[in-house]
C-alpha positions in Angstrom: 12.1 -12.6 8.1 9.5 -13.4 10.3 9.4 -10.3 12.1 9.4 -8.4 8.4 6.1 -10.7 7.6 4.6 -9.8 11.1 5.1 -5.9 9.9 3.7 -6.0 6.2 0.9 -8.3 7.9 -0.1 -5.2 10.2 0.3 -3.1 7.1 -2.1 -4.8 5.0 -4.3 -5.3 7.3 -4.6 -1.3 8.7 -4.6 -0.7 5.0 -8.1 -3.1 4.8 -9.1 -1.1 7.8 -8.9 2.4 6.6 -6.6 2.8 9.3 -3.6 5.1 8.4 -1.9 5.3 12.2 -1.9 1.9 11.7 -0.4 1.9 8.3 2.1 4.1 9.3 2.7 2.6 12.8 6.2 1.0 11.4 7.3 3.4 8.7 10.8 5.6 8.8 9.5 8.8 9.4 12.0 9.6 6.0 9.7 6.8 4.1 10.1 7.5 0.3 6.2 5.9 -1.5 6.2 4.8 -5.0 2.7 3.3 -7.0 4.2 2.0 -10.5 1.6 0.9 -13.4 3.5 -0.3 -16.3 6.6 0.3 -15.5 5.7 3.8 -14.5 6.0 6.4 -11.5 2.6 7.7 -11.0 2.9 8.3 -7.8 5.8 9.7 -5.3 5.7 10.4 -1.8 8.8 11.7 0.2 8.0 11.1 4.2 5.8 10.4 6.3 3.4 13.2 6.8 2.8 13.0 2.6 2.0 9.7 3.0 -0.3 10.5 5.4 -1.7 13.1 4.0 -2.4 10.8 0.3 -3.5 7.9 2.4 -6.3 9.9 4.4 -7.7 11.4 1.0 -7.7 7.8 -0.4 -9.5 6.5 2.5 -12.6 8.8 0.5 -12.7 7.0 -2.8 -13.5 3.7 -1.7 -16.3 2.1 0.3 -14.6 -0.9 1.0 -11.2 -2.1 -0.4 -9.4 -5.6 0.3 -5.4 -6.5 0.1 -5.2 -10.2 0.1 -1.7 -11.6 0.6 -0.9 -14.6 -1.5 3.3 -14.7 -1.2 5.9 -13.3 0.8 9.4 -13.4 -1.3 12.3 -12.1 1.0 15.6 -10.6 0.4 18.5 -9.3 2.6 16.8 -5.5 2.9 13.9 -5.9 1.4 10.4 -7.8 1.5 7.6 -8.3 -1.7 4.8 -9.6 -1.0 2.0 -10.4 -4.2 -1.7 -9.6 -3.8 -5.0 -10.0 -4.7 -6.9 -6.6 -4.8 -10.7 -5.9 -4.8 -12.3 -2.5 -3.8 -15.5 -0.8 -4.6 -15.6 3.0 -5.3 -17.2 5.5 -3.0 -16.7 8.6 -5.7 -16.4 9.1 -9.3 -12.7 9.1 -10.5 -11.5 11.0 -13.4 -10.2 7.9 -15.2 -14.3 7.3 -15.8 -14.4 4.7 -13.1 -17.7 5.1 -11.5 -19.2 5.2 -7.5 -20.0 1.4 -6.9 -18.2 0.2 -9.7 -15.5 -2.8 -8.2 -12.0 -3.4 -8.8 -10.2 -6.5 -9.3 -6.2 -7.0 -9.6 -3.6 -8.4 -8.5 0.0 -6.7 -8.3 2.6 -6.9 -5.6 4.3 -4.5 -3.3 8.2 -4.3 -2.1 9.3 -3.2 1.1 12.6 -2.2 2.1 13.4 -2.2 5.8 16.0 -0.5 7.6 16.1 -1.8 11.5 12.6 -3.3 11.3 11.4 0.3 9.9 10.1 0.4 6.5 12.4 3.2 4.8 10.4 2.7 1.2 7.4 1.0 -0.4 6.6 0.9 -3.6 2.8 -0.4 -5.0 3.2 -2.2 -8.7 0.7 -2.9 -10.9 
């Protein structure tokens, strides 16, 4: 489990970066992405080149943006760890969020590994 916590650590913290090699750096190349809001899809990604691809466009929106992890809860295949989330906006969204306006949640993210590769993640808030 420790070696799963070392992984999602790297994660997080390339994800606080704006670093998406580094995001990426221990993801199946097959990774399948999910970001759920109420019980919803809203977003799916099927490999690695759409995540990339999603991840370098997000890296747009926001000036600065902050994963804090608060647990890890671990299972035979898979890892979820809960956050804290702050970020302030670099553009105008759609969803009338404004530039410099800041965002404060918290939600939690599962990770399922396959051989210390993460074959899915999926984002719920």
């Amino acid at each position: 489990m420790k070696d799963r916590e070392i992984i999602i650590s790297n994660y997080v913290t390339a994800y606080n970066n704006f670093d998406v090699d580094g995001m990426i750096a221990d993801f199946d190349d097959n990774i399948v992405f999910e970001n759920m809001v109420n019980d919803e899809v809203t977003m799916e990604l099927n490999g690695i080149e759409e995540f990339r691809n999603q991840a370098m466009q997000a890296i747009d929106l926001f000036s600065s943006r902050q994963q804090t992890i608060n647990k890890f809860i671990h299972n035979e295949n898979w890892s979820e760890i809960e956050i804290e989330y702050y970020a302030v906006l670099a553009a105008d969204l759609p969803n009338d969020l404004k530039k410099g306006d800041e965002l404060n949640t918290t939600g939690k993210s599962v990770f399922e590994f396959s051989e210390n590769k993460i074959v899915r993640l999926t984002d719920i808030s």
